[in-house]
VMD Tcl script that draws the C-alpha trace (Angstrom):
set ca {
  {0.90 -29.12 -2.12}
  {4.64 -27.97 -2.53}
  {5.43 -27.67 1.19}
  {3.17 -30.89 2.13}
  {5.47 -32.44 -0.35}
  {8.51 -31.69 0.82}
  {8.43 -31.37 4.66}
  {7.43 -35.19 4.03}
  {10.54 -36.36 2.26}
  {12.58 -34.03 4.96}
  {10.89 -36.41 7.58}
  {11.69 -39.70 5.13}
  {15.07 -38.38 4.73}
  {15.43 -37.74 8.23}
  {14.62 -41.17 9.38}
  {16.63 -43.10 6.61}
  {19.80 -40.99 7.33}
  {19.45 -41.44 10.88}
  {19.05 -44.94 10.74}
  {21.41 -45.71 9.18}
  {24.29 -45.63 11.18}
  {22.48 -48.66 13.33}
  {23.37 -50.56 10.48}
  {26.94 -50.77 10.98}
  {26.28 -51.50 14.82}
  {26.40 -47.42 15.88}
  {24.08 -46.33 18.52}
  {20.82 -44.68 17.15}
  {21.67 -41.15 19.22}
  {25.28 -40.78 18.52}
  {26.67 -38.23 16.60}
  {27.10 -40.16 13.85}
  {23.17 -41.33 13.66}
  {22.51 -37.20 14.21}
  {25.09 -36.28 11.29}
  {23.80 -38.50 8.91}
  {19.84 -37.66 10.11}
  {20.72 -33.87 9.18}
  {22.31 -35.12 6.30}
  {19.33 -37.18 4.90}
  {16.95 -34.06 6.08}
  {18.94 -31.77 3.36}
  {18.62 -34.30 0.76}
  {15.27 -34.26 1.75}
  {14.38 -30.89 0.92}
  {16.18 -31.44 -2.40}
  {14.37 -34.65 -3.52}
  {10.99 -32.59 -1.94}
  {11.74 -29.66 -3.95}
  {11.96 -31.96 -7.36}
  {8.98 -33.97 -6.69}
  {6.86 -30.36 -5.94}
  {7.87 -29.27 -9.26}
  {7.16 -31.80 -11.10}
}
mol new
graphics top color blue
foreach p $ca { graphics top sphere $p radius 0.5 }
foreach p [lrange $ca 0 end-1] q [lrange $ca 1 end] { graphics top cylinder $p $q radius 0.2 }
display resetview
């Protein structure tokens, strides 16, 4: 259940942090979108890794 767990908030996190550059009017494969989608993987695996404990 552990890795189910947190390859799926990776994905979430992956999404979120990748959309969110759109927000401010960026375009969705920029750098910035791709920064801030590897960003939002790492926290991810973080927020994953507390859930699969728990």
């Amino acid at each position: 259940m552990g890795r189910g767990v947190i390859g799926m908030c990776v994905l979430i996190g992956s999404f979120v942090g990748g959309y969110v550059p759109v927000l401010w009017g960026a375009s969705s494969l920029g750098a910035e979108s791709l920064l801030f989608g590897g960003v939002g993987g790492i926290v991810g695996v973080f927020v994953g890794a507390r859930f699969a404990d728990s």
